[in-house]
N, CA, C and O atoms as a Tinker XYZ file with bonds, in Angstrom:
   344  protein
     1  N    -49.261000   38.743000  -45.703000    73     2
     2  CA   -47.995000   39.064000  -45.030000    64     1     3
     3  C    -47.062000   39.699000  -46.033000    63     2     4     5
     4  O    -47.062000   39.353000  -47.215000    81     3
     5  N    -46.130000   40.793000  -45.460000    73     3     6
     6  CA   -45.882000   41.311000  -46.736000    64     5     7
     7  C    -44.443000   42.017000  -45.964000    63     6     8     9
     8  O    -44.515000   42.427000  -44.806000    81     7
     9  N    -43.441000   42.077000  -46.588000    73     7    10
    10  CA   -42.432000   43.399000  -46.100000    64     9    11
    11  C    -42.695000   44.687000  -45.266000    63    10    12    13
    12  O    -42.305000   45.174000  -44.205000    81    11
    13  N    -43.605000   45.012000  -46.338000    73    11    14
    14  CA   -44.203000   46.449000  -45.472000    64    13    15
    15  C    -44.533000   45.965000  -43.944000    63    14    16    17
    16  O    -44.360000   46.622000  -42.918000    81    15
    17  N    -45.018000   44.733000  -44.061000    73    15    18
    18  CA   -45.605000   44.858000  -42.342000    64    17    19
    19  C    -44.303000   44.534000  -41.539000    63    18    20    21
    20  O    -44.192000   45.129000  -40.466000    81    19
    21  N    -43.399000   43.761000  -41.865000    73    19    22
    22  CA   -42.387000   44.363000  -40.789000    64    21    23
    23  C    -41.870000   45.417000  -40.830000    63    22    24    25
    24  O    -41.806000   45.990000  -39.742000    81    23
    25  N    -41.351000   46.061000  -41.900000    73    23    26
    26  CA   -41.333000   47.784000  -42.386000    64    25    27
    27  C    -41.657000   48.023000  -41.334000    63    26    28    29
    28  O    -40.886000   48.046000  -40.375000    81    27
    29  N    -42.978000   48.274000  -41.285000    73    27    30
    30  CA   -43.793000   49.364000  -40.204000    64    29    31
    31  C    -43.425000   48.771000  -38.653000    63    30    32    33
    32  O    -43.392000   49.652000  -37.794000    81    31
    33  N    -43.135000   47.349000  -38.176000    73    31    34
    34  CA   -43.280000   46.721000  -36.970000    64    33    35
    35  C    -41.834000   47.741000  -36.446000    63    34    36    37
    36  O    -41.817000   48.466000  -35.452000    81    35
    37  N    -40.846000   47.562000  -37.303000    73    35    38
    38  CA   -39.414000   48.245000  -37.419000    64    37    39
    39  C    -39.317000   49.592000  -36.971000    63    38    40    41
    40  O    -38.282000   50.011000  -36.453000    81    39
    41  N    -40.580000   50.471000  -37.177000    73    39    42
    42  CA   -40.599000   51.774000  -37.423000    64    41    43
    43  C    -41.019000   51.649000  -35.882000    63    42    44    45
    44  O    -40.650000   52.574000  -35.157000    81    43
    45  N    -41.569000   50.866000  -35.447000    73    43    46
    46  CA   -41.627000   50.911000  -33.755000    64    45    47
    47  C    -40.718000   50.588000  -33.015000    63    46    48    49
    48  O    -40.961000   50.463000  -31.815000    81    47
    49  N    -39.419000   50.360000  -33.517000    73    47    50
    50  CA   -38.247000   50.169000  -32.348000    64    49    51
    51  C    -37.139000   51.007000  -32.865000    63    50    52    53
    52  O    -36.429000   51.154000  -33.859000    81    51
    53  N    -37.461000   51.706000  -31.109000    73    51    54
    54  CA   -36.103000   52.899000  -30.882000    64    53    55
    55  C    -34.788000   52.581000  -30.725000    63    54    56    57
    56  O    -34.579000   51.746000  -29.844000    81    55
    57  N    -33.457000   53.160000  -31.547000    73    55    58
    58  CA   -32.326000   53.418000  -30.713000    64    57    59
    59  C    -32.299000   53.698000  -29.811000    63    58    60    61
    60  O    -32.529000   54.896000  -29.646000    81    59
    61  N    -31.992000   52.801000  -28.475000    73    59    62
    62  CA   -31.732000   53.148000  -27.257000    64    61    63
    63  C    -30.862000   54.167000  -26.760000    63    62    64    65
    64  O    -30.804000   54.511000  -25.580000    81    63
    65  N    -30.150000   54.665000  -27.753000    73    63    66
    66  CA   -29.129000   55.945000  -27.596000    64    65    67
    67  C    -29.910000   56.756000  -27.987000    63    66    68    69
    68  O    -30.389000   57.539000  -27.166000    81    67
    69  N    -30.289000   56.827000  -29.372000    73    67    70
    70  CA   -30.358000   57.931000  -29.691000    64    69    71
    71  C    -31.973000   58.104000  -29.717000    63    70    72    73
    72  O    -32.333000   59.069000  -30.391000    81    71
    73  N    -32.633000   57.626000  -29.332000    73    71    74
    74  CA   -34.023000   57.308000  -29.271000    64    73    75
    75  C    -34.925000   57.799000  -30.390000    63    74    76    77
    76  O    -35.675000   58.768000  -30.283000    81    75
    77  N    -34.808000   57.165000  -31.299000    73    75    78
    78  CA   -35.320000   57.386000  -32.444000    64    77    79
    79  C    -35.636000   56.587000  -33.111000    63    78    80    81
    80  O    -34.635000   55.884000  -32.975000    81    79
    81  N    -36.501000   55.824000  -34.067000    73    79    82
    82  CA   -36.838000   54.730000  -34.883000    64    81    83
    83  C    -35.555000   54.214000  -35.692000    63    82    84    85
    84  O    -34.606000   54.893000  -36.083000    81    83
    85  N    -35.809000   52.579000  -35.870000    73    83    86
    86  CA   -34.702000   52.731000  -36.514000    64    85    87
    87  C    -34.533000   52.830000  -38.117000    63    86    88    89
    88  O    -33.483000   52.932000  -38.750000    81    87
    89  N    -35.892000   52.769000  -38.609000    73    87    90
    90  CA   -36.593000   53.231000  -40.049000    64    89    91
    91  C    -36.059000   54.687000  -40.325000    63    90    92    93
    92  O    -35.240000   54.799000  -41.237000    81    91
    93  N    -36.561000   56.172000  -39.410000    73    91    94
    94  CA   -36.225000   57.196000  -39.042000    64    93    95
    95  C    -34.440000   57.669000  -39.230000    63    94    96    97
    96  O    -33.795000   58.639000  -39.629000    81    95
    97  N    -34.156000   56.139000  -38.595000    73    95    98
    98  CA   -32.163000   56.599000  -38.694000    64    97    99
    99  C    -31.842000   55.649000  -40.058000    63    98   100   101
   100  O    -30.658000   55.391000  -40.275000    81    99
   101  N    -32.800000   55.162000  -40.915000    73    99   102
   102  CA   -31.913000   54.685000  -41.927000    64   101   103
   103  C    -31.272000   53.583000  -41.415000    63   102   104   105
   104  O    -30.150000   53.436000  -41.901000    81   103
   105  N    -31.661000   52.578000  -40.430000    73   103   106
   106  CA   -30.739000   51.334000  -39.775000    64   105   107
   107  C    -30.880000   50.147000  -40.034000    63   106   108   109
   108  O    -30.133000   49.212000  -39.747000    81   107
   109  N    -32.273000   50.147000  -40.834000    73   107   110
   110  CA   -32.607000   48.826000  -41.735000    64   109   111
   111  C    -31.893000   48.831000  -42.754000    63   110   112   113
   112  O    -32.081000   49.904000  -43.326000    81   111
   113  N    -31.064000   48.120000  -43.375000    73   111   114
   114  CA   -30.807000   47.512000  -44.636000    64   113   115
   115  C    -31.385000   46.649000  -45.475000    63   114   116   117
   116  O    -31.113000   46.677000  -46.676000    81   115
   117  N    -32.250000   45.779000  -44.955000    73   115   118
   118  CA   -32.867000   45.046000  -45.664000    64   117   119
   119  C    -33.913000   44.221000  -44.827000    63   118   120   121
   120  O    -33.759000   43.956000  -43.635000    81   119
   121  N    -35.354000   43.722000  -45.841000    73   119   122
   122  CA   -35.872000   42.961000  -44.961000    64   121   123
   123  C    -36.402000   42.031000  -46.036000    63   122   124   125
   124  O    -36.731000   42.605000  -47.074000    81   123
   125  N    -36.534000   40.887000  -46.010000    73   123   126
   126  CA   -37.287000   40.065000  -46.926000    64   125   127
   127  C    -38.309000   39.050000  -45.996000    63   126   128   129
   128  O    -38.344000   39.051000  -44.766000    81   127
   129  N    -38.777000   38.557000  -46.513000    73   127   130
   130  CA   -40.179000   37.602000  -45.967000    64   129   131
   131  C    -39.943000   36.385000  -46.557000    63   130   132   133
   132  O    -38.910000   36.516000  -47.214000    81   131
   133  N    -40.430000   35.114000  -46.674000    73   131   134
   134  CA   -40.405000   34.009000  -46.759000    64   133   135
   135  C    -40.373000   32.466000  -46.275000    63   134   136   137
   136  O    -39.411000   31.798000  -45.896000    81   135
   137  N    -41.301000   32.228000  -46.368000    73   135   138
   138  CA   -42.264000   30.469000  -45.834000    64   137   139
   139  C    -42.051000   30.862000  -44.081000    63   138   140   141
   140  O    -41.559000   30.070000  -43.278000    81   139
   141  N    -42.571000   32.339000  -43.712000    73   139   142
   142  CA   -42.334000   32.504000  -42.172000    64   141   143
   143  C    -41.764000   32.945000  -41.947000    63   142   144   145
   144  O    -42.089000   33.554000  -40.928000    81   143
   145  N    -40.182000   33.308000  -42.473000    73   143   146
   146  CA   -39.189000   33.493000  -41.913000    64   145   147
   147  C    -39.151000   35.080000  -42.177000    63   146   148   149
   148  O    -39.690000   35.355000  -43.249000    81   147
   149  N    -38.664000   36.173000  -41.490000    73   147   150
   150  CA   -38.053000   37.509000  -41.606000    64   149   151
   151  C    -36.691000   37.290000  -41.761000    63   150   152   153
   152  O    -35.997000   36.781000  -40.881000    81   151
   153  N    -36.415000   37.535000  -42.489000    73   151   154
   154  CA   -34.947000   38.056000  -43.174000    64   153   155
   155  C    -34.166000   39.133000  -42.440000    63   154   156   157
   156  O    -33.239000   38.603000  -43.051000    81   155
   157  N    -33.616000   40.119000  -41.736000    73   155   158
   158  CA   -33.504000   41.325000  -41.501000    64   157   159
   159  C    -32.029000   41.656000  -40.958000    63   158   160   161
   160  O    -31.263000   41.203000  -40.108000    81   159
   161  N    -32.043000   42.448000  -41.685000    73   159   162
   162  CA   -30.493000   42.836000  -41.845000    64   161   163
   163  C    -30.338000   44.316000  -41.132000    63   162   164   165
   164  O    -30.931000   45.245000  -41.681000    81   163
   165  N    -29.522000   44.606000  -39.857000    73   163   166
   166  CA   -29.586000   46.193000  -39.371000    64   165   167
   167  C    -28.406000   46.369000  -39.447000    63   166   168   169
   168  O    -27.565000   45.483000  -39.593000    81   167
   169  N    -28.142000   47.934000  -39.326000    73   167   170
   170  CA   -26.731000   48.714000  -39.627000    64   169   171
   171  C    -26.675000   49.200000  -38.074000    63   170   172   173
   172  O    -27.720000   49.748000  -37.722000    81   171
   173  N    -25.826000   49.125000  -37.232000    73   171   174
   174  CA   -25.444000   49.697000  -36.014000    64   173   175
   175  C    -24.791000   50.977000  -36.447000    63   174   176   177
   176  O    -24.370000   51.161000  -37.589000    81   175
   177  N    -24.718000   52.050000  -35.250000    73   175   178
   178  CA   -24.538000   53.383000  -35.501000    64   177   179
   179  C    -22.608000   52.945000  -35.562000    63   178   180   181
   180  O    -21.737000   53.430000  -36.283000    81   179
   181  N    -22.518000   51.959000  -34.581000    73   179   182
   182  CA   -21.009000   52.007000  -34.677000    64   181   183
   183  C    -20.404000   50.287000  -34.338000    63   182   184   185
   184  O    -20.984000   49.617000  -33.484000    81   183
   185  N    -19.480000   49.848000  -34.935000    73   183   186
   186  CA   -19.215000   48.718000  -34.896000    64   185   187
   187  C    -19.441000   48.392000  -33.285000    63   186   188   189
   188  O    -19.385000   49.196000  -32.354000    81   187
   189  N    -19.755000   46.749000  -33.232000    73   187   190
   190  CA   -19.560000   46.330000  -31.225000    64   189   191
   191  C    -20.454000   47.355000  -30.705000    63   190   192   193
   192  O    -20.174000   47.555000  -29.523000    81   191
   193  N    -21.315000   48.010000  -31.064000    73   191   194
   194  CA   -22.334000   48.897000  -30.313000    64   193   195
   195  C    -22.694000   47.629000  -29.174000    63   194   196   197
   196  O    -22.846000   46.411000  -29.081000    81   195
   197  N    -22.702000   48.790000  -28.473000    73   195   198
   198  CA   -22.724000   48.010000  -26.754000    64   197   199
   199  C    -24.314000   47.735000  -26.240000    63   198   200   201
   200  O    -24.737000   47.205000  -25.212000    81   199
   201  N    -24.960000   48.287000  -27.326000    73   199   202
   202  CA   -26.829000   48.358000  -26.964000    64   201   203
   203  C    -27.249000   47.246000  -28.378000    63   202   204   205
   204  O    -28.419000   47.342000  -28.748000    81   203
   205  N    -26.328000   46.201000  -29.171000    73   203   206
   206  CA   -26.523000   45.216000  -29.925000    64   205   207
   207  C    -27.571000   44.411000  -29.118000    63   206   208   209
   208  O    -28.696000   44.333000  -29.610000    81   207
   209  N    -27.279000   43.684000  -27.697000    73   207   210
   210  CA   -28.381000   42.673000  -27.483000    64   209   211
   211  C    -29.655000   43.237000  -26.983000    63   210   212   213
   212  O    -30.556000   42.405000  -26.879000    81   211
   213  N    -30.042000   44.862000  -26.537000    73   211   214
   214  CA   -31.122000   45.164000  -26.122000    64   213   215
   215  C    -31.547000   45.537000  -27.795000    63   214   216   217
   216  O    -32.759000   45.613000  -27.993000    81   215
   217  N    -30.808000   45.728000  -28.774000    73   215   218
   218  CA   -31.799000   45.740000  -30.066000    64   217   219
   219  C    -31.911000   44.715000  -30.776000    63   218   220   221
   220  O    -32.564000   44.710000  -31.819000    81   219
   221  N    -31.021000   43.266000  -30.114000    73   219   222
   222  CA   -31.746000   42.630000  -30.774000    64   221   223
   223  C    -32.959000   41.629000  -30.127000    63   222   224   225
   224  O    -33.611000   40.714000  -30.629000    81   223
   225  N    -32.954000   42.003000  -29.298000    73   223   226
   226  CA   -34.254000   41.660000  -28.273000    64   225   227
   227  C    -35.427000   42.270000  -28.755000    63   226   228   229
   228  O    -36.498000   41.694000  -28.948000    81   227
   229  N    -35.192000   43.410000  -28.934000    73   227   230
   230  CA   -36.230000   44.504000  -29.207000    64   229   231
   231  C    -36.987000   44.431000  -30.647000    63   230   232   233
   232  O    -38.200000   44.487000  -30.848000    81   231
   233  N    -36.060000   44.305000  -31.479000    73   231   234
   234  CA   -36.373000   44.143000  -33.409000    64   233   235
   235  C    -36.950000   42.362000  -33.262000    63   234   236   237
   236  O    -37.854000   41.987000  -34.009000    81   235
   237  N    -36.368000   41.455000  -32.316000    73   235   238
   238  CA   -36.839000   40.033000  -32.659000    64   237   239
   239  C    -38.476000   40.118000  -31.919000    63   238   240   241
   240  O    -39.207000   39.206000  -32.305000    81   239
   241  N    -38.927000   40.810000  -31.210000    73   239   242
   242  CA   -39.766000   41.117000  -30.386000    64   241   243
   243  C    -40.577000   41.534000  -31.174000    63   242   244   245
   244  O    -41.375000   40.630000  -31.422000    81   243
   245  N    -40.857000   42.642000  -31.833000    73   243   246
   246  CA   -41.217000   43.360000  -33.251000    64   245   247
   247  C    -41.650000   42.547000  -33.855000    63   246   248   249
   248  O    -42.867000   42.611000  -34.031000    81   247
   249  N    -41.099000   41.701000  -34.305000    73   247   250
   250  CA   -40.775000   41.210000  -35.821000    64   249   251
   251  C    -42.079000   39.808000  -35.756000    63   250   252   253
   252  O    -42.981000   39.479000  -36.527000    81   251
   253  N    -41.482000   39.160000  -34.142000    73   251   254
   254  CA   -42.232000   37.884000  -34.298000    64   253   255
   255  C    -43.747000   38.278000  -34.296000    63   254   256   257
   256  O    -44.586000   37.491000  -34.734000    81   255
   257  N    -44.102000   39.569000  -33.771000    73   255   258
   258  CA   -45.908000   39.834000  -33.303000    64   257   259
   259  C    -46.013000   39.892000  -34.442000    63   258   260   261
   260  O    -47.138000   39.437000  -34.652000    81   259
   261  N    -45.274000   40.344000  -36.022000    73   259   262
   262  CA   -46.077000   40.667000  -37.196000    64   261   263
   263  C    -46.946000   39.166000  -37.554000    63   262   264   265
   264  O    -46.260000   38.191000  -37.246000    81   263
   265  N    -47.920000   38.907000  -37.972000    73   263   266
   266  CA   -49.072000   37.959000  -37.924000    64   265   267
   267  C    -48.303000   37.270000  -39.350000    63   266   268   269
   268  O    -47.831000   37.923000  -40.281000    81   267
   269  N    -48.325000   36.004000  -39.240000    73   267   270
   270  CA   -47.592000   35.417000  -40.180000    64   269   271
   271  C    -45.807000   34.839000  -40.235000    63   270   272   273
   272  O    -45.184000   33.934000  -40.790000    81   271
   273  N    -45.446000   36.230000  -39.096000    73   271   274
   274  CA   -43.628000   35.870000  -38.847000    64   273   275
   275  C    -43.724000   34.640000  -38.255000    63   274   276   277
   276  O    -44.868000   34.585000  -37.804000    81   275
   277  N    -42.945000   33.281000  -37.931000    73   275   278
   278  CA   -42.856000   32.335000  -37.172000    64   277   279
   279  C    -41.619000   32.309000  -36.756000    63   278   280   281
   280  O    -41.195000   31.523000  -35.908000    81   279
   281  N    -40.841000   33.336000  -37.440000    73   279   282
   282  CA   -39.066000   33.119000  -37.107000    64   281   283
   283  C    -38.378000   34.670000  -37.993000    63   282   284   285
   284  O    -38.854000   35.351000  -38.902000    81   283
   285  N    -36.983000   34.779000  -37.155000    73   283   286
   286  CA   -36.248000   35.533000  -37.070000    64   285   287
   287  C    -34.790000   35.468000  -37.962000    63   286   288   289
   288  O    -34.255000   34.473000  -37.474000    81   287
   289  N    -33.938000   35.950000  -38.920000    73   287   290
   290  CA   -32.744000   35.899000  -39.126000    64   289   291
   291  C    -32.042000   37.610000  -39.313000    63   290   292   293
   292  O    -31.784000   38.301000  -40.298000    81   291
   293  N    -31.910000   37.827000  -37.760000    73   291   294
   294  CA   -31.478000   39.226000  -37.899000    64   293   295
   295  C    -29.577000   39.088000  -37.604000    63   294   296   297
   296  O    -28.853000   38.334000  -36.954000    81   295
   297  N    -29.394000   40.174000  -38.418000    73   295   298
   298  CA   -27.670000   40.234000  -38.431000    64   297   299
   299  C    -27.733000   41.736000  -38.875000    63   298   300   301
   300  O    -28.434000   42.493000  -39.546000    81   299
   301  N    -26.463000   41.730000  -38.024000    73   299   302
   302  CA   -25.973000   43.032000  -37.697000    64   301   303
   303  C    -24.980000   43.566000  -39.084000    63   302   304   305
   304  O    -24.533000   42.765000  -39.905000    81   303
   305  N    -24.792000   44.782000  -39.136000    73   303   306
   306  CA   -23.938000   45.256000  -39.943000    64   305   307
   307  C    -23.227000   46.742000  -38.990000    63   306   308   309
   308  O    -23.544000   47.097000  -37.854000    81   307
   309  N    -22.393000   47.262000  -39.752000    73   307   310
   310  CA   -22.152000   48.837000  -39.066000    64   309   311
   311  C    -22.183000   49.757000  -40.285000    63   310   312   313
   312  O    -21.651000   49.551000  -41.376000    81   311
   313  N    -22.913000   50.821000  -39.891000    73   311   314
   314  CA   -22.594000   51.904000  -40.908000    64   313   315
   315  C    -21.348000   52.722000  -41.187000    63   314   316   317
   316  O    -20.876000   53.242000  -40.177000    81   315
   317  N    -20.680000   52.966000  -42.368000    73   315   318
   318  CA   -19.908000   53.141000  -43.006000    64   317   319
   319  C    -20.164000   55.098000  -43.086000    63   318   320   321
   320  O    -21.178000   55.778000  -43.247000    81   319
   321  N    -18.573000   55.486000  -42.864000    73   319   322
   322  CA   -19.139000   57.183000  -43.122000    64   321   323
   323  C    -20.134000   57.737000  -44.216000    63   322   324   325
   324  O    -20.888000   58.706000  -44.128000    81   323
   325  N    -19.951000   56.917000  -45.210000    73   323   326
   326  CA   -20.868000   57.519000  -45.912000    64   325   327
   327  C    -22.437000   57.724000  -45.797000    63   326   328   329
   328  O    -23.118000   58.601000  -46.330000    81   327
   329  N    -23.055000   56.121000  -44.504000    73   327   330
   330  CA   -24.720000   56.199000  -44.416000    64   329   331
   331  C    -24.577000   56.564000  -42.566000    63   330   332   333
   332  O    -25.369000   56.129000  -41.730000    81   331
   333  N    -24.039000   56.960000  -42.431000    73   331   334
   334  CA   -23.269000   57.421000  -41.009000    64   333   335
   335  C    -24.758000   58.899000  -40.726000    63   334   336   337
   336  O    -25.091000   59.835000  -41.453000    81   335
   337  N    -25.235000   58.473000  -39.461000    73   335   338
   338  CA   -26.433000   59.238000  -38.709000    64   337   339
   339  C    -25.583000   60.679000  -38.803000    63   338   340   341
   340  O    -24.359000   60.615000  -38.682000    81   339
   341  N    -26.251000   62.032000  -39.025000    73   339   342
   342  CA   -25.485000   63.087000  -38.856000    64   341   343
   343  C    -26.685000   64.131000  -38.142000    63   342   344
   344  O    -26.387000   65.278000  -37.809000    81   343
């Protein structure tokens, strides 16, 4: 079990707006692994994004099929102009 494999599980869930991976938009910030648990930290395109609970349905969905995940700690962030989708 390794990072990379949620990496890649990640790279299978679209922005519902903008329909695009969210690996692709740069929306992961972080992911760590440990005794089961996924770590995972995402950047929303814009603070209170109104499509928050269909992604986080979607990334916890992801995350748990990777073989080895038993659990979830995803939290939201917002991107800042500077890592801002263009």
């Amino acid at each position: 079990m390794s990072v990379e494999a949620i990496k890649k599980a990640l790279s299978g869930v679209q922005d519902p707006e903008l329909h695009r991976s969210l690996t692709e938009l740069d929306m992961v910030e972080s992911v760590e692994f440990a005794d089961g648990k996924a770590i995972v930290r995402v950047l929303l395109t814009i603070a209170g994004c109104p499509m928050q609970d269909r992604l986080r349905s979607d990334i916890s969905e992801a995350v748990i099929a990777v073989e080895g995940v038993s659990s979830i700690d995803l939290t939201f962030g917002a991107m800042t102009k500077s890592n801002a989708i263009t």
